[in-house]
N, C-alpha and C positions, 0 to 999 in steps of 0.2 A: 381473649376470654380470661386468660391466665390474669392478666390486667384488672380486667372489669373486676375478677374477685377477690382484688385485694383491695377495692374500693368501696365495694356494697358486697353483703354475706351472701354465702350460694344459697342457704336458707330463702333470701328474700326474692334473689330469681325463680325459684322454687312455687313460693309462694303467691308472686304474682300471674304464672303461669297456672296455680291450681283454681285461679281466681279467674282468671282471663278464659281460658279453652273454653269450660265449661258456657259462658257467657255468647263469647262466638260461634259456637256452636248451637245455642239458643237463636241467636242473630237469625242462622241459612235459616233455621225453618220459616221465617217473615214471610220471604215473598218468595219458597216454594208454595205454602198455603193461597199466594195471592196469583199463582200462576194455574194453581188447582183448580182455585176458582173460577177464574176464566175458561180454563178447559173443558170445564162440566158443561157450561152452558153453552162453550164453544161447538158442544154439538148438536145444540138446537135448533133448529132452520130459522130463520130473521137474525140481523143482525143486533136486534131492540135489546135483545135478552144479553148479548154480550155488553153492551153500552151500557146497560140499565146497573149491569153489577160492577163495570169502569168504573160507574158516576157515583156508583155511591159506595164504593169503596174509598173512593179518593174523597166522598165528602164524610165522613166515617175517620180517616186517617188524620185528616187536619182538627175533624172536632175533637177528637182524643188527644192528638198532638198537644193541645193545650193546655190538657189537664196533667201533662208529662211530669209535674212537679210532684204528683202524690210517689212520684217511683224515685223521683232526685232528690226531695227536699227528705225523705224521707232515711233514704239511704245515708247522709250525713249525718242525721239527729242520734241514727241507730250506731252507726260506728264509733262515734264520740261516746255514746253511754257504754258501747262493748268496752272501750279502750278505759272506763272509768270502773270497770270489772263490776257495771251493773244491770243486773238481766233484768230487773221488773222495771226497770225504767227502759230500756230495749224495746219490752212488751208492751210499755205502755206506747210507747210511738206508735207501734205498729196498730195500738187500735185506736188508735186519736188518729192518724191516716185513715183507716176504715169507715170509722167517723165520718168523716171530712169525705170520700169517696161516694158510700150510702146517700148523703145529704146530695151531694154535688149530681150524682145517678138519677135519685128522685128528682131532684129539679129539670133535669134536661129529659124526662120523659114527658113531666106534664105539658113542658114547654115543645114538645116534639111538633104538634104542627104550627107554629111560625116558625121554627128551624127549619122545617123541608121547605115550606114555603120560601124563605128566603134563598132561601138553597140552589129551585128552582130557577129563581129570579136572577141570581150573579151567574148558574151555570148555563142557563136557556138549553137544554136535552131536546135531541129531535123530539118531534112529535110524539110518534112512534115508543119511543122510551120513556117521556115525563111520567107515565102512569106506572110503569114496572120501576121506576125511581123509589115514586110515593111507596111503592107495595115495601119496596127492600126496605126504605129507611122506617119505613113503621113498624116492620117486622124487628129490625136489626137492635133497634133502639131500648128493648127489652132489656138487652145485654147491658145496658149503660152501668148499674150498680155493681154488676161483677168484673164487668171490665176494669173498669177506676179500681174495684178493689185488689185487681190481681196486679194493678201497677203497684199500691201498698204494699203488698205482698212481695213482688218481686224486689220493691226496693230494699225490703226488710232484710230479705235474704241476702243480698249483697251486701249491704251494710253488719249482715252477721257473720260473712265471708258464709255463706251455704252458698257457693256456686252451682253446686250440683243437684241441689234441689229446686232450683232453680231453672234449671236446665229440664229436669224431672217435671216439672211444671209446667212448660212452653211444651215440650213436646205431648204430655201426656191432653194438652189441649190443643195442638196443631192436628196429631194424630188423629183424633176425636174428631174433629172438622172437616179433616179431609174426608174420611169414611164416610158421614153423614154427608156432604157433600156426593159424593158417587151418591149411596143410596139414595137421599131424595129426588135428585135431579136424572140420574142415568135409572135409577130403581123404579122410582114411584111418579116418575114425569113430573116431577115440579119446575118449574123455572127459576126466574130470582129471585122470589119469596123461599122459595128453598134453600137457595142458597144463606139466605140472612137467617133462616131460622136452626140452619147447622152450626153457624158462629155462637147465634143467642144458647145455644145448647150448649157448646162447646166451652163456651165461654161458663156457663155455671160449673160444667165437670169441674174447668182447672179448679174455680176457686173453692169446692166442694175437696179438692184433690191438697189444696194450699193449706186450707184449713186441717184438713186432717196430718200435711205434714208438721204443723204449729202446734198441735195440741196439746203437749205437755208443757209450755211453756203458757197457755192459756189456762190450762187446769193451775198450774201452779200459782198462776199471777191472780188468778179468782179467789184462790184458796187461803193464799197470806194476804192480798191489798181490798182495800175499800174503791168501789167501781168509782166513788166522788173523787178519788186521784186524776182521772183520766181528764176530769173537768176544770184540773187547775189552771186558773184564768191566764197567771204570765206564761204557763208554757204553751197553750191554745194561742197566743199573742205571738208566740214566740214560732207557733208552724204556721201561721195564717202570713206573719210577715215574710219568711223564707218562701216560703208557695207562692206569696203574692210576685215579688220579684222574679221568681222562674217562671212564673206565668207572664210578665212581662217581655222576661227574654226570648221566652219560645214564639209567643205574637210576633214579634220583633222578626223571626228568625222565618217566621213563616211566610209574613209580609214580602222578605228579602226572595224567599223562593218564587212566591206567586209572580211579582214583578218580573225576576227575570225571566219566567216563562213567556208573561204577558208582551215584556219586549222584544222575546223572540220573535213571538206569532205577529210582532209587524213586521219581519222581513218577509214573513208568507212559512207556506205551510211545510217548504222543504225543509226552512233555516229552523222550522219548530219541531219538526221531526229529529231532526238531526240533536236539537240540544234535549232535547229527551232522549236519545240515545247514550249522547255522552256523561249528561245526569247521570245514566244507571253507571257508570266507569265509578261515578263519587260514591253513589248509593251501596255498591260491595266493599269500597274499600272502607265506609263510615262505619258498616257491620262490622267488620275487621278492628279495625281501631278503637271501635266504642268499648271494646271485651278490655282494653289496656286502660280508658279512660275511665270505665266502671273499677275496675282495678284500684285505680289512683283514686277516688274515692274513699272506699272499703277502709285500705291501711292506712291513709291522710287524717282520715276522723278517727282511726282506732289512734293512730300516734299522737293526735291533739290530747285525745282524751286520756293518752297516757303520761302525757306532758314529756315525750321522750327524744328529743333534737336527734337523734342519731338516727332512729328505727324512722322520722318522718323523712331525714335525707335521703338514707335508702330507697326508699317509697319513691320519691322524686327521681333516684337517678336510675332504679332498676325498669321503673313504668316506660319513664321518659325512651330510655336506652332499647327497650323493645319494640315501643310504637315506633321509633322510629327506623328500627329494624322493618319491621314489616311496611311501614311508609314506602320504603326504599324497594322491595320485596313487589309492590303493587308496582309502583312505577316502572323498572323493570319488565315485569310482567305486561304489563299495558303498552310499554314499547313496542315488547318484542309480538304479542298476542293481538292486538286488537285488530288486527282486519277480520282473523278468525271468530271474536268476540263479536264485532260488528254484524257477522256475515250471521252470528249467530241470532241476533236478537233483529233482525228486519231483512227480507230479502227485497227491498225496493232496489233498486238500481240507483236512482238519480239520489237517495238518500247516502247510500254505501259510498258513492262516489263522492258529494258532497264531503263525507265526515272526513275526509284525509284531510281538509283545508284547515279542520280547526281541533282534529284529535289533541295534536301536541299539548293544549289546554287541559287538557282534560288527564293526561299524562303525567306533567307534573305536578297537578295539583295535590295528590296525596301528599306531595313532601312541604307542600303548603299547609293543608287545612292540621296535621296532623299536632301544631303546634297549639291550635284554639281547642282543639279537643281537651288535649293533655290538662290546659290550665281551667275549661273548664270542668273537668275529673277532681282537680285537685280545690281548687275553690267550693265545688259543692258539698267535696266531704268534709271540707274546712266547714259549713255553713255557712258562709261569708257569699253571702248571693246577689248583693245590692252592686257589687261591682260588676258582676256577671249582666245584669239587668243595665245597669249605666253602659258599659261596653258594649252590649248590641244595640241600644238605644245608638251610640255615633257612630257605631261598622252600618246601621241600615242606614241612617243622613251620609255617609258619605257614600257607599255603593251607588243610592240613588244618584247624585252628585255628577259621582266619576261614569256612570251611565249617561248622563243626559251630556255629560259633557264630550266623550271617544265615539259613541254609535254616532254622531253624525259624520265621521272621515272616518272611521271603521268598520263601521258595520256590526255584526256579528262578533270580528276579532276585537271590538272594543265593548261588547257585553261581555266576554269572555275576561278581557283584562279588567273590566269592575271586581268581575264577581271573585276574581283573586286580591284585587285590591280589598273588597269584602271581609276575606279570611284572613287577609297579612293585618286589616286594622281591628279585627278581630282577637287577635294573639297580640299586637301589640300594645294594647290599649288595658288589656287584663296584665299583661306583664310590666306594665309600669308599676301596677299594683300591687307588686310581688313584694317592695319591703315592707307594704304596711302589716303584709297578712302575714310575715316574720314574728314583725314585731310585734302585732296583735296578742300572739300566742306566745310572746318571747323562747322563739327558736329560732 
């Protein structure tokens, strides 16, 4: 460590860690909310009501998925202006996001039923559940406007380095969810309309909660600028292109996910059990990592916009130097822990047993994926997103590739070695790209 600090300033280890905690810690409350959920209705007699809030959680998570750019493209725009020591241009991101959120909410309300519909049609729900589907996602859908906007919101904040408000935010909306959660469903006997209508609630507190943490920055920015700023044509060009490319990448990224499931579920329902177990192995340690990758964001745009080569190396090697600390920290852990983890999250038998054949996958892979994270962190808060979009554009062409070509003398262990091949052409593919985004910014 004595080393490390006479290479990057303790300051910036400092720094990155008042950036990261808060953020990871934001992360656990994800899927303890989505484990709450389940619970509630886990104690209602039929299994419909448990299925009904699976299915449309999971189609709730990819549809937002996509809209992931109002929280990334956004968190760039705003670090670059921080690092340019200008707050009403800061301010203005964050409501030309809002903008752009509002619009994007409205639209996917009115279009709500051909989305469940379709919905319906790729997931096919027993019987039994297709109706408690329709009820959740009609209910839930409400939420769409506050949702997207608290991704704004969130990005804003990172990009402002407010970690902790941030934090402030997810919990004071997780919180909220939960509660209403017991109440409606264990209180007032609702099922999974209750549960959707604890999120739609939930979800206006935060942003009722975001908004009032913003407010002096909103009075001020009403107060000195003309609201026709927010409508400057090249800079609406200028977030519509960055958004457009992370929405590409995230499609991209989600395709990659569905497939491998879909692959699984041909070797049958153990080999699909099993890779949904080991999924979640990735899924804690993506929490984890993502608080260093938001990181690397935050101070990458503040150091472009301060045009300061030294403060952005730092940023590269204190980020890099940690995730990959904790990389190491997870896999370890997963060594030595997983049968207990395993034993923790499924008590099937022929599943537990199974997972020993293809743990080790699952094992190393944090010291894999940890590398696409970091440069996608670091490219985002560059704004530099057309690489990001090109890169997962040929990591999905060849996944699919190296899939069709190992599962047939592998099996499983050759979905497994795709989907590493995935993340290694992932990080390599963006890291080619590294001296342009140098020289771009000449630093």
């Amino acid at each position: 460590m004595d080393y490390l600090n006479e290479v990057i300033s303790e300051p910036m280890h400092k720094k990155v860690f008042q950036l990261a905690g808060p953020i990871i810690l934001a992360n656990v409350t994800v899927p303890l909310l989505g484990a709450v959920d389940i619970a509630v209705v886990g104690h209602i007699p039929g299994t419909q009501f448990m299925a009904s809030v699976g299915i449309g959680a999971t189609i709730f998570s990819a549809l937002y998925f996509g809209f992931v750019f109002l929280r990334m493209g956004t968190t760039g725009l705003v670090a670059i202006a921080k690092g340019n020591q200008d707050d009403a241009e800061c301010t203005a991101w964050l409501l030309r996001a809002l903008l752009l959120a509002g619009l994007i909410g409205v639209i996917l309300y009115v279009l709500k039923i051909p989305i469940v519909d379709l919905c319906q049609q790729l997931i096919d729900p027993p019987e039994k559940s297709a109706p408690l589907v329709d009820e959740y996602f009609l209910a839930r859908i409400l939420s769409a406007p506050a949702a997207l906007a608290n991704f704004a919101f969130l990005g804003w904040m990172i990009g402002m380095q407010k970690a902790k408000q941030a934090l402030y935010v997810q919990l004071v909306l997780n919180i909220t969810n939960i509660v209403l959660d017991i109440y409606f469903v264990m209180g007032l006997g609702y099922d999974a309309k209750g549960v959707a209508y604890a999120t739609v609630i939930a979800e206006y507190v935060g942003l009722v909660f975001a908004l009032f943490l913003v407010r002096h920055y909103l009075i001020h920015y009403f107060a000195h600028r003309n609201f026709s700023e927010l409508l400057n044509t090249k800079k609406l060009i200028t977030l519509c292109s960055i958004n457009l490319n992370i929405f590409i990448r995230s499609l991209c990224l989600q395709v990659a996910f569905f497939y491998f499931t879909a692959k699984g579920a041909q070797f049958g329902d153990t080999i699909l059990a099993v890779n949904a177990v080991l999924m979640n192995f990735q899924l804690f340690t993506a929490y984890a990592l993502d608080g260093f990758a938001n990181a690397a964001e935050a101070l990458t745009g503040e150091s472009i916009g301060k045009k300061h080569k030294r403060y952005f190396y730092d940023t590269l090697k204190s980020t890099t130097f940690w995730a990959l600390c904790f990389a190491g920290i997870f896999t370890l852990s997963y060594a030595i822990l997983w049968q207990p983890i395993v034993y923790l999250l499924t008590d099937i038998e022929v599943v537990r047993e199974t997972v020993s054949h293809y743990v080790t996958w699952a094992i190393l892979l944090p010291l894999v994926s940890v590398w696409s994270f970091q440069l996608d962190g670091i490219f985002t808060g560059a704004t530099v997103t057309r690489p990001m979009r090109d890169s997962m554009i040929v990591s999905l062409i060849i996944f699919i590739l190296l899939t069709i070509w190992l599962t047939p003398n592998m099996g499983n262990h050759g979905l497994w070695c795709a989907f590493f091949g995935f993340m290694i052409v992932r990080a390599f593919t963006l890291g080619v790209q590294w001296p342009m985004l140098v020289k771009r910014f000449d630093l």
